[in-house]
N, CA, C, O and CB atoms as a CASP TS submission, in Angstrom:
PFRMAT TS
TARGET T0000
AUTHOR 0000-0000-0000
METHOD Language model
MODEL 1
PARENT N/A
ATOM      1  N   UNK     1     107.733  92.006 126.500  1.00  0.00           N
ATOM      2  CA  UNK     1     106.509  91.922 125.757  1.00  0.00           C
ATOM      3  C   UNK     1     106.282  90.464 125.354  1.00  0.00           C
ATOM      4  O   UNK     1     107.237  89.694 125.249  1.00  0.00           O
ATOM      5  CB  UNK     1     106.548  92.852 124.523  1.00  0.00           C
ATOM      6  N   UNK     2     105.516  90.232 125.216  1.00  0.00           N
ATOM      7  CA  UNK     2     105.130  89.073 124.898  1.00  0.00           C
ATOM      8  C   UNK     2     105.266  88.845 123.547  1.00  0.00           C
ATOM      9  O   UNK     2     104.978  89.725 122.735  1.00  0.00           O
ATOM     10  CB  UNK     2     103.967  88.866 125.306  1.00  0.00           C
ATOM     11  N   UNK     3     105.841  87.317 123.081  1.00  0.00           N
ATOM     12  CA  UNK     3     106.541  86.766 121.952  1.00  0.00           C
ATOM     13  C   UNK     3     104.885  86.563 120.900  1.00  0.00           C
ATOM     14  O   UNK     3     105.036  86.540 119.679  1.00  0.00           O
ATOM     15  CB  UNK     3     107.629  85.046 122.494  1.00  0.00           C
ATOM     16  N   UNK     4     103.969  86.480 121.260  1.00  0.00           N
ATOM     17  CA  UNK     4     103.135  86.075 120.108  1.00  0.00           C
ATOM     18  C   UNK     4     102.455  87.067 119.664  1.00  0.00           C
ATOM     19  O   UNK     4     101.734  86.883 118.683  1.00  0.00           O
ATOM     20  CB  UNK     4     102.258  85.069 120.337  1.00  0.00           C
ATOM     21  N   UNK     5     102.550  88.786 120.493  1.00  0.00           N
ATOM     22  CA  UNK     5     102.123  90.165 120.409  1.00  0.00           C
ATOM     23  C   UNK     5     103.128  90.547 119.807  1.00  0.00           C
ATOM     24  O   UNK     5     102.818  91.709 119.546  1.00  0.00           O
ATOM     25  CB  UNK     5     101.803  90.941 121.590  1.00  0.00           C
ATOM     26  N   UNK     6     104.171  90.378 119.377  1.00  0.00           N
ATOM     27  CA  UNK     6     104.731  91.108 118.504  1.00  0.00           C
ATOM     28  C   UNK     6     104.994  90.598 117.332  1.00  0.00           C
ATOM     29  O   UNK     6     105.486  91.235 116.402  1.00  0.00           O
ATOM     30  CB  UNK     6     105.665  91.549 118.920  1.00  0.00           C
ATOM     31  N   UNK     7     104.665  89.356 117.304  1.00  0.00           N
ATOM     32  CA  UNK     7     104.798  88.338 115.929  1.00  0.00           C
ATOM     33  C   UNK     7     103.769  89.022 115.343  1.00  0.00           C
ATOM     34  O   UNK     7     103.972  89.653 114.306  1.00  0.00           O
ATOM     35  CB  UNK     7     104.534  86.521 116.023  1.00  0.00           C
ATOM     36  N   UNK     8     102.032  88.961 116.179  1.00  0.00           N
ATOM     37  CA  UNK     8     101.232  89.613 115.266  1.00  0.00           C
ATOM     38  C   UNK     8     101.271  90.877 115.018  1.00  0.00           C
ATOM     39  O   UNK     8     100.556  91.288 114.104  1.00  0.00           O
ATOM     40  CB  UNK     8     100.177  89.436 115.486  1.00  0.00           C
ATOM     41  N   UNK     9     101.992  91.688 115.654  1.00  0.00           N
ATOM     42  CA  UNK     9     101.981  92.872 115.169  1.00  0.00           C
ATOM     43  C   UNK     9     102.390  93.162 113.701  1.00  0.00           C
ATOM     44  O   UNK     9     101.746  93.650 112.772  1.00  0.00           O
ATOM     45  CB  UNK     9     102.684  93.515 115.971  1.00  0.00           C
ATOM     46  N   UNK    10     104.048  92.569 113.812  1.00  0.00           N
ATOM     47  CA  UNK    10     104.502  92.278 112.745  1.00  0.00           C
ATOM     48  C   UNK    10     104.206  92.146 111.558  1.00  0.00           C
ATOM     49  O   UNK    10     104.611  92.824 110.613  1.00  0.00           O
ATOM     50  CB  UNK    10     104.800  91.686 112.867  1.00  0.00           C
ATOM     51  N   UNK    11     103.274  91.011 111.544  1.00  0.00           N
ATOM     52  CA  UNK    11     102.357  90.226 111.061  1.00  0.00           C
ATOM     53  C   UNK    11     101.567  90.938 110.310  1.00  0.00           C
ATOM     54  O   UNK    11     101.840  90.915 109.110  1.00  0.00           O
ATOM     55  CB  UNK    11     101.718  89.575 111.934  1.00  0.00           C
ATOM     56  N   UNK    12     100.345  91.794 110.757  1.00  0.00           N
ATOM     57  CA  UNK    12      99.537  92.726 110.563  1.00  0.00           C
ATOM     58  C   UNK    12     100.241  93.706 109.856  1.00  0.00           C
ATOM     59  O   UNK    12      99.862  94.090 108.750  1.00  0.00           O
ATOM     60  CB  UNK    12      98.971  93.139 111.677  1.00  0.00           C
ATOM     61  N   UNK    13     101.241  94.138 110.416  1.00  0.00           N
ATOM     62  CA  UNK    13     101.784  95.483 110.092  1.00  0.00           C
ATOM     63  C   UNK    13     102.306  95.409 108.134  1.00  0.00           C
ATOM     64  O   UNK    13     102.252  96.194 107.188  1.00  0.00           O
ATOM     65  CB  UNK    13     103.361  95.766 111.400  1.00  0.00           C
ATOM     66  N   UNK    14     102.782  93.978 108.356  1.00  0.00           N
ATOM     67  CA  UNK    14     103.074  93.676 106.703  1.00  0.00           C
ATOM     68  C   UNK    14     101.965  93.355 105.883  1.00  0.00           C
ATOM     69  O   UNK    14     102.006  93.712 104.706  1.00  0.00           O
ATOM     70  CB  UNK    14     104.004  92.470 106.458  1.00  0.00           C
ATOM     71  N   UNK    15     100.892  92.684 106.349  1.00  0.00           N
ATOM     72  CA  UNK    15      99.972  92.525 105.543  1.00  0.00           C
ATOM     73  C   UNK    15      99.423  94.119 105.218  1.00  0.00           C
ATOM     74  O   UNK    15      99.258  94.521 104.066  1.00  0.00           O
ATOM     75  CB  UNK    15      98.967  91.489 106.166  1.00  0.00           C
ATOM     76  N   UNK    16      99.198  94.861 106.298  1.00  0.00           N
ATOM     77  CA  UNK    16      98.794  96.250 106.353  1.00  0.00           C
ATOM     78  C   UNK    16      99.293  96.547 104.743  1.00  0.00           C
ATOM     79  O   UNK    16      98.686  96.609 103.674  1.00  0.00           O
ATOM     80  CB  UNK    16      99.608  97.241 107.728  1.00  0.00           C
ATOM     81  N   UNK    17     100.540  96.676 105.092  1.00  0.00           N
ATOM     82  CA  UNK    17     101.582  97.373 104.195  1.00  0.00           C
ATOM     83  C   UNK    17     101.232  96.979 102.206  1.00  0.00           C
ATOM     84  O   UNK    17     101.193  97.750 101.247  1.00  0.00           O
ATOM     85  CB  UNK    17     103.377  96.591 104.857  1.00  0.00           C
ATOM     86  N   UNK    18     101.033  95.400 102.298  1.00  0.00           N
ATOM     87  CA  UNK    18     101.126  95.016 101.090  1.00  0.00           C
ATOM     88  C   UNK    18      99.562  95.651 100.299  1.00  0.00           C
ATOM     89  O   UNK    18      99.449  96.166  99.187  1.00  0.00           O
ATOM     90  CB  UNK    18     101.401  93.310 101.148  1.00  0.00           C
ATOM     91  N   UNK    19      98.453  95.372 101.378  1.00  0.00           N
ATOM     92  CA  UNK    19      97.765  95.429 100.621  1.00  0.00           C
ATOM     93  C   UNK    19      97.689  97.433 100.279  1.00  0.00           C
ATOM     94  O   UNK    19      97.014  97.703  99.287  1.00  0.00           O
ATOM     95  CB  UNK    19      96.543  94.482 101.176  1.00  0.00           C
ATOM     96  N   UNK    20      98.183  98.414 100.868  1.00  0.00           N
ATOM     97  CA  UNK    20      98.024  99.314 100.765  1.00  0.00           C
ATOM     98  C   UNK    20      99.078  99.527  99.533  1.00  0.00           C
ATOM     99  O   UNK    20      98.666 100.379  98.746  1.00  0.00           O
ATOM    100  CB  UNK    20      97.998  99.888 101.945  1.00  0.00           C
ATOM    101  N   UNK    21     100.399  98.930  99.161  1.00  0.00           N
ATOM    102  CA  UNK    21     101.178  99.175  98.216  1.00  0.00           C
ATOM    103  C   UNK    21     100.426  97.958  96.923  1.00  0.00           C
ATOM    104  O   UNK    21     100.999  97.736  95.857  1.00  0.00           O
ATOM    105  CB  UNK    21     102.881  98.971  98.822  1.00  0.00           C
ATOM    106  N   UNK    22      99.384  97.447  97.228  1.00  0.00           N
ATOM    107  CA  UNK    22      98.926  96.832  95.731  1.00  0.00           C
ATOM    108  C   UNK    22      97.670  97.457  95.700  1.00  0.00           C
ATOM    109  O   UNK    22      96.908  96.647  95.172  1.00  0.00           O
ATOM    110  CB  UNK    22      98.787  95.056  95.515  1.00  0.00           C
ATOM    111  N   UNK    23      97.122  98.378  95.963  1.00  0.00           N
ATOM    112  CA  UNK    23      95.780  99.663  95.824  1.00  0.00           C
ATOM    113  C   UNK    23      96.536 100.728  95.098  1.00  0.00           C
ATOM    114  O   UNK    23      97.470 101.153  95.778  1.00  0.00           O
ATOM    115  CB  UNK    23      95.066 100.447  97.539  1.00  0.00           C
ATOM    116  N   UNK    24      96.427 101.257  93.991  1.00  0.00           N
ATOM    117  CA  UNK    24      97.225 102.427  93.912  1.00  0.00           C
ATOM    118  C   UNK    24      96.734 104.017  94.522  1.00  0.00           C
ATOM    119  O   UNK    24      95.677 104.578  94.234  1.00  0.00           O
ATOM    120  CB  UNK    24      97.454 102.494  92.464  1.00  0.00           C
ATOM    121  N   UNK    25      97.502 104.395  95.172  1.00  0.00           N
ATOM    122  CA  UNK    25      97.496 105.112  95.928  1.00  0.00           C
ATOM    123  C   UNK    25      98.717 106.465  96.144  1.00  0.00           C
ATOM    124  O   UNK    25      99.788 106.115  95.647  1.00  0.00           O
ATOM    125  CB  UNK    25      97.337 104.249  96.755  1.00  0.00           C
ATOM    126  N   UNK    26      98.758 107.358  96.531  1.00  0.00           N
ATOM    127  CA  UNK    26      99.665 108.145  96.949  1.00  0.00           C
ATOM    128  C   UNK    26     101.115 107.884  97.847  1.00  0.00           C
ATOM    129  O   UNK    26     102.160 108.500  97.638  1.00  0.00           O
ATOM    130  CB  UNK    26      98.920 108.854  97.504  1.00  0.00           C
ATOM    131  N   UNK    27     100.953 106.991  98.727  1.00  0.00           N
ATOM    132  CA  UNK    27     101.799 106.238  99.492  1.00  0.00           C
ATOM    133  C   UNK    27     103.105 104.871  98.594  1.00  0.00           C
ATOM    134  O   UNK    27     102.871 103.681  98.387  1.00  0.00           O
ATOM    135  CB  UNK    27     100.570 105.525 100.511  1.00  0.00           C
ATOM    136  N   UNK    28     104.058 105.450  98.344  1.00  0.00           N
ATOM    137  CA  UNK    28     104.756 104.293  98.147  1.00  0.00           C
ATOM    138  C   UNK    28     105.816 103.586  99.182  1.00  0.00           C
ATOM    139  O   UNK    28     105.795 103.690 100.408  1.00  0.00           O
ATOM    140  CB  UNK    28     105.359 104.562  97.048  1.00  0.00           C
ATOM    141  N   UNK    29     106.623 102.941  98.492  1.00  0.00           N
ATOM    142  CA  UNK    29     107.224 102.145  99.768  1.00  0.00           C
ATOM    143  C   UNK    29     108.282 103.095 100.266  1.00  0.00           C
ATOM    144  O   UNK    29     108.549 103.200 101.463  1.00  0.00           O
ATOM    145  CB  UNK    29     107.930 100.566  99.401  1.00  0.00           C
ATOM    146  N   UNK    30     108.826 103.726  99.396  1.00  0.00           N
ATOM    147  CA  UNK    30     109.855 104.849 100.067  1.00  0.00           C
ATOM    148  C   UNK    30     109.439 105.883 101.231  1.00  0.00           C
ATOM    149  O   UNK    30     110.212 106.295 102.096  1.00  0.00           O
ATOM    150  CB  UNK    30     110.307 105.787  98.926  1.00  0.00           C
ATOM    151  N   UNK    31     108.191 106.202 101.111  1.00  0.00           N
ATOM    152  CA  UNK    31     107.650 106.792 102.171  1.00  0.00           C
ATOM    153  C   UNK    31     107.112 106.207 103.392  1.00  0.00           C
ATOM    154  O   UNK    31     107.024 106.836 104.446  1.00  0.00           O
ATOM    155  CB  UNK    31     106.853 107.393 101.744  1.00  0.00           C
ATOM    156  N   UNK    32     106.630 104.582 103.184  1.00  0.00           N
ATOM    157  CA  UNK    32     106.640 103.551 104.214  1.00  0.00           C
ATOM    158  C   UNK    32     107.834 103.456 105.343  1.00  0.00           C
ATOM    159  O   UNK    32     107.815 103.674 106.555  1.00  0.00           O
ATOM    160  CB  UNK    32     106.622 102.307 103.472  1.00  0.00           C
ATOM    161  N   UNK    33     108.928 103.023 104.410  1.00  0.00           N
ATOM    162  CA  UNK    33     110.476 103.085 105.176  1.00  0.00           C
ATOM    163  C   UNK    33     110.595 104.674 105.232  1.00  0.00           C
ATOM    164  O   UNK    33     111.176 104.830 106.306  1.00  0.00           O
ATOM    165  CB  UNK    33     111.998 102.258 104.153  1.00  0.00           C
ATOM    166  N   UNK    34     110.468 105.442 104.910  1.00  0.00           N
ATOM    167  CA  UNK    34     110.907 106.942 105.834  1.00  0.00           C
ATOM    168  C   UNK    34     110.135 106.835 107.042  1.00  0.00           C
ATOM    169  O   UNK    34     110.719 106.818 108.125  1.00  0.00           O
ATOM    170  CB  UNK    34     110.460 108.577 105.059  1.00  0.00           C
ATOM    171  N   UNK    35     108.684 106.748 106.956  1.00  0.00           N
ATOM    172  CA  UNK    35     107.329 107.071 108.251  1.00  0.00           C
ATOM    173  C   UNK    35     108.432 106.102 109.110  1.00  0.00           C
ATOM    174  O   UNK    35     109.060 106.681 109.997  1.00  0.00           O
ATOM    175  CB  UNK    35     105.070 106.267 107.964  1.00  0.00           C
ATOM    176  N   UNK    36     108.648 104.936 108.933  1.00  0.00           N
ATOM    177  CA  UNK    36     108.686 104.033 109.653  1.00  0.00           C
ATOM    178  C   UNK    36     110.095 103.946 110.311  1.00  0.00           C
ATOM    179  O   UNK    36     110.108 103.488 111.454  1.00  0.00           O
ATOM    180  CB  UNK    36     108.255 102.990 108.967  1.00  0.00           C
ATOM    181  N   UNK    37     111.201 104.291 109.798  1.00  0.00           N
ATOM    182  CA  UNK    37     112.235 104.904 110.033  1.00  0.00           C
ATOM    183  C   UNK    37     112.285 105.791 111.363  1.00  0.00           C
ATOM    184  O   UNK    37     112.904 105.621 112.413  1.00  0.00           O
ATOM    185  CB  UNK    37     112.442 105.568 108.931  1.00  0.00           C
ATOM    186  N   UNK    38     111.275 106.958 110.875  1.00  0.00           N
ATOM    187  CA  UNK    38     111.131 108.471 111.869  1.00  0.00           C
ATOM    188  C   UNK    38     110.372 107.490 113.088  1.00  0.00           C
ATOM    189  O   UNK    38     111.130 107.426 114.056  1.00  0.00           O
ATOM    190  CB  UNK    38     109.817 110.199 111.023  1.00  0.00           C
ATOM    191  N   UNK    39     109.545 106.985 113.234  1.00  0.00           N
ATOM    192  CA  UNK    39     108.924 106.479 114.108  1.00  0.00           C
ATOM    193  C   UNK    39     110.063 105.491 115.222  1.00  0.00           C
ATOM    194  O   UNK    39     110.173 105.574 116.446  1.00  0.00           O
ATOM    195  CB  UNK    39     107.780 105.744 113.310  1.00  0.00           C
ATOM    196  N   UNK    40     110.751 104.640 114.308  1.00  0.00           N
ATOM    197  CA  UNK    40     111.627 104.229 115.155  1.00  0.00           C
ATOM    198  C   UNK    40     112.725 104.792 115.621  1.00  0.00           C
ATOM    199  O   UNK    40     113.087 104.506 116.762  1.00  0.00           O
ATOM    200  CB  UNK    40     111.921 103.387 114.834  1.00  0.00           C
ATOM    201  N   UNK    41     113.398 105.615 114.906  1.00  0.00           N
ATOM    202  CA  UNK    41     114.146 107.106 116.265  1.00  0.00           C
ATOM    203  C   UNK    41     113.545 107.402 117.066  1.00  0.00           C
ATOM    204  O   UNK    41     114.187 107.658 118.084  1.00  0.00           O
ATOM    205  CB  UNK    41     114.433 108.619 115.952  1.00  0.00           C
ATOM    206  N   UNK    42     111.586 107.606 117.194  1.00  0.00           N
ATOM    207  CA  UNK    42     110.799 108.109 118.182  1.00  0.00           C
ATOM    208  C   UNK    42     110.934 107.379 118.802  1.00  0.00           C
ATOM    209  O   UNK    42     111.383 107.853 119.845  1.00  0.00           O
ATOM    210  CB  UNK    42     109.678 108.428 118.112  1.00  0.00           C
ATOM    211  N   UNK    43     110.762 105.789 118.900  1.00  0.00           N
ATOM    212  CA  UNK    43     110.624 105.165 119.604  1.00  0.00           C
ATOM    213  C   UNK    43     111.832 104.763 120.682  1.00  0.00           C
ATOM    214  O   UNK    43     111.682 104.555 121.887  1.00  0.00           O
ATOM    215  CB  UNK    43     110.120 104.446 118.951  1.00  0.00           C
ATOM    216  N   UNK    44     113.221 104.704 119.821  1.00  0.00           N
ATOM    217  CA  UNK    44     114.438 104.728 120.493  1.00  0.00           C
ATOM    218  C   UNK    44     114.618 105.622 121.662  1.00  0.00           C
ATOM    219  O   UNK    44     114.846 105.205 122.798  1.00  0.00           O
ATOM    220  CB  UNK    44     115.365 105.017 119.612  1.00  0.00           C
ATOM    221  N   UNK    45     114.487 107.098 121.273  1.00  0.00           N
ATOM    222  CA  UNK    45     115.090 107.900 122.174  1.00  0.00           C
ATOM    223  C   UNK    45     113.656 107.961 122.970  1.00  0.00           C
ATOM    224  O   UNK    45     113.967 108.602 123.974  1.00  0.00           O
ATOM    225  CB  UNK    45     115.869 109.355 121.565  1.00  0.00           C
ATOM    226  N   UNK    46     112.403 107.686 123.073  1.00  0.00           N
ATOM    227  CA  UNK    46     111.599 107.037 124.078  1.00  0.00           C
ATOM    228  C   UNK    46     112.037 106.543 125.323  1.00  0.00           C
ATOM    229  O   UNK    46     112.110 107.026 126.453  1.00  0.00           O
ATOM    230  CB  UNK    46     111.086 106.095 123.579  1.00  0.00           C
ATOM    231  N   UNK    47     112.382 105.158 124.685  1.00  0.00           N
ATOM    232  CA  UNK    47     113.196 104.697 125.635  1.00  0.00           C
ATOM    233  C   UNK    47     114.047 104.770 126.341  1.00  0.00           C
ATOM    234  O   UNK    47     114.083 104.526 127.547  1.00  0.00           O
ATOM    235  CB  UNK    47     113.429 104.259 125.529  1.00  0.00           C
ATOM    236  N   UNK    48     115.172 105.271 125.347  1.00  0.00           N
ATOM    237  CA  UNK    48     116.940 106.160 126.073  1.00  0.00           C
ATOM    238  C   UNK    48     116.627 107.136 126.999  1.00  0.00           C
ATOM    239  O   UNK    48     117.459 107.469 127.844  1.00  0.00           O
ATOM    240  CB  UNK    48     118.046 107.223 124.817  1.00  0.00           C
ATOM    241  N   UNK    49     115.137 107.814 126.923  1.00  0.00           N
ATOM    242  CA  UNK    49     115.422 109.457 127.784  1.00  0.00           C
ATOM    243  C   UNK    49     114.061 109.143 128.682  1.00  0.00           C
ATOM    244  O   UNK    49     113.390 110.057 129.161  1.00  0.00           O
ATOM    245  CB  UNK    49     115.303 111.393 126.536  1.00  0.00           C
ATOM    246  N   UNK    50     113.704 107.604 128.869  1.00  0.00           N
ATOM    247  CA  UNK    50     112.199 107.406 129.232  1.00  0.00           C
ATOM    248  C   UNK    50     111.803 108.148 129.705  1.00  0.00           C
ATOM    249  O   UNK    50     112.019 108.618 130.822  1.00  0.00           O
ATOM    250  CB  UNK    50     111.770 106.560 129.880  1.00  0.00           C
ATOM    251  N   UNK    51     111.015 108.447 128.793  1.00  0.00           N
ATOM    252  CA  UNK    51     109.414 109.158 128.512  1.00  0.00           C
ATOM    253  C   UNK    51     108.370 109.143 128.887  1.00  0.00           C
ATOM    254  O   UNK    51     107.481 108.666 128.181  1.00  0.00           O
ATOM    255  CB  UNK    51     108.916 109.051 127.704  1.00  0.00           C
ATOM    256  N   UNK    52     108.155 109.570 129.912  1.00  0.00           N
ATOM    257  CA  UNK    52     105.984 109.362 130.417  1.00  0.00           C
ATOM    258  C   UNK    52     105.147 109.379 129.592  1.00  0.00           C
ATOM    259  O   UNK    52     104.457 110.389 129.731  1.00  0.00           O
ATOM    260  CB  UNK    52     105.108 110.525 131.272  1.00  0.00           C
ATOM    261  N   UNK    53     104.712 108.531 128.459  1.00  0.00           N
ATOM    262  CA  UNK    53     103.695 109.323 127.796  1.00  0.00           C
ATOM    263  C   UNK    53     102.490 109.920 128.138  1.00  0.00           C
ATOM    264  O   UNK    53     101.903 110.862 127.606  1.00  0.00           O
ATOM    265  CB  UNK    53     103.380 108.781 127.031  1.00  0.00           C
ATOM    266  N   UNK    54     102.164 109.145 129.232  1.00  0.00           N
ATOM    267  CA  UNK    54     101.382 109.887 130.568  1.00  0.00           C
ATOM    268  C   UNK    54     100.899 111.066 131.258  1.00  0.00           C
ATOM    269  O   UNK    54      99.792 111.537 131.519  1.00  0.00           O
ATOM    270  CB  UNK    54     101.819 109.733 131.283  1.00  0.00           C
ATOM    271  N   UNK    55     102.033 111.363 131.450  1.00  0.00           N
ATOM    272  CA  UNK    55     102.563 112.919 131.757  1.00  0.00           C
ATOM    273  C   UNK    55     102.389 113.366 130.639  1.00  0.00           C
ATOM    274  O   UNK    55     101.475 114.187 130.716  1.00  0.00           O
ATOM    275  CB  UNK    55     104.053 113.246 132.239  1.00  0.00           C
ATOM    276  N   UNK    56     102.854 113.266 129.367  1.00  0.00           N
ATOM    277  CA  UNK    56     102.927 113.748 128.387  1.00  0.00           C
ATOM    278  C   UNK    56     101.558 114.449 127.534  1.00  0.00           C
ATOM    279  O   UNK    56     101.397 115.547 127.002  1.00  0.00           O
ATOM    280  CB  UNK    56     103.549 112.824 127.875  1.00  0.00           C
ATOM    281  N   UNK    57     100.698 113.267 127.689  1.00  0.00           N
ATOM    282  CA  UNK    57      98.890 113.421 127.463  1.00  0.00           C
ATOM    283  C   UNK    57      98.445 113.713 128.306  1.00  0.00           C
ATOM    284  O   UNK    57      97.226 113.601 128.177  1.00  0.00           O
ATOM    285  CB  UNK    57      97.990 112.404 127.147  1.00  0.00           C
ATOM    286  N   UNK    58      98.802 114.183 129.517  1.00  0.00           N
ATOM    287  CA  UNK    58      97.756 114.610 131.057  1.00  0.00           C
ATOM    288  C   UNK    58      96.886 113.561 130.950  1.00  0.00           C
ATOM    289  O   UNK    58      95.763 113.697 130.464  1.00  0.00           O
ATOM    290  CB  UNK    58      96.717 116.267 131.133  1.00  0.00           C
ATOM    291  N   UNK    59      97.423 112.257 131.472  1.00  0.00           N
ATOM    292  CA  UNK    59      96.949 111.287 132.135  1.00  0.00           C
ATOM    293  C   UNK    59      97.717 111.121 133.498  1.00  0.00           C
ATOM    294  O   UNK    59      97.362 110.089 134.069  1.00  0.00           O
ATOM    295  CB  UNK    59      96.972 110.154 131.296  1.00  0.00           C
ATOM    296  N   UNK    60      98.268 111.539 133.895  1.00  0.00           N
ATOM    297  CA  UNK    60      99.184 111.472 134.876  1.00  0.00           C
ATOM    298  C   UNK    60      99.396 112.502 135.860  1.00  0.00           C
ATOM    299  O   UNK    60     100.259 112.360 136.726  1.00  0.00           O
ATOM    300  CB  UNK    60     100.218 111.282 134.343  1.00  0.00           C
TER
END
């Protein structure tokens, strides 16, 4: 992947984050790091058992 697409992701993804944890809201940070947690097991065993997502959505 490309080094300056994941900087901004990054990037985004924290700004995302701050301004939604300085709005008060339902969402705190403990539930940030859980979502984000579960997502990255998804994303792991993605990879480990590669995954079509393709196939998966009947695009394929």
């Amino acid at each position: 992947m490309n080094k300056n697409l994941v900087l901004a992701v990054l990037t985004s993804f924290i700004a995302v984050s701050a301004l939604l944890l300085s709005v008060r809201s339902p969402i705190t940070a403990e539930s940030l790091i859980g979502y984000g947690a579960v997502l990255a097991i998804v994303a792991m065993a993605a990879v480990e058992y590669r995954i079509d997502w393709k196939r998966i959505f009947g695009r394929g």
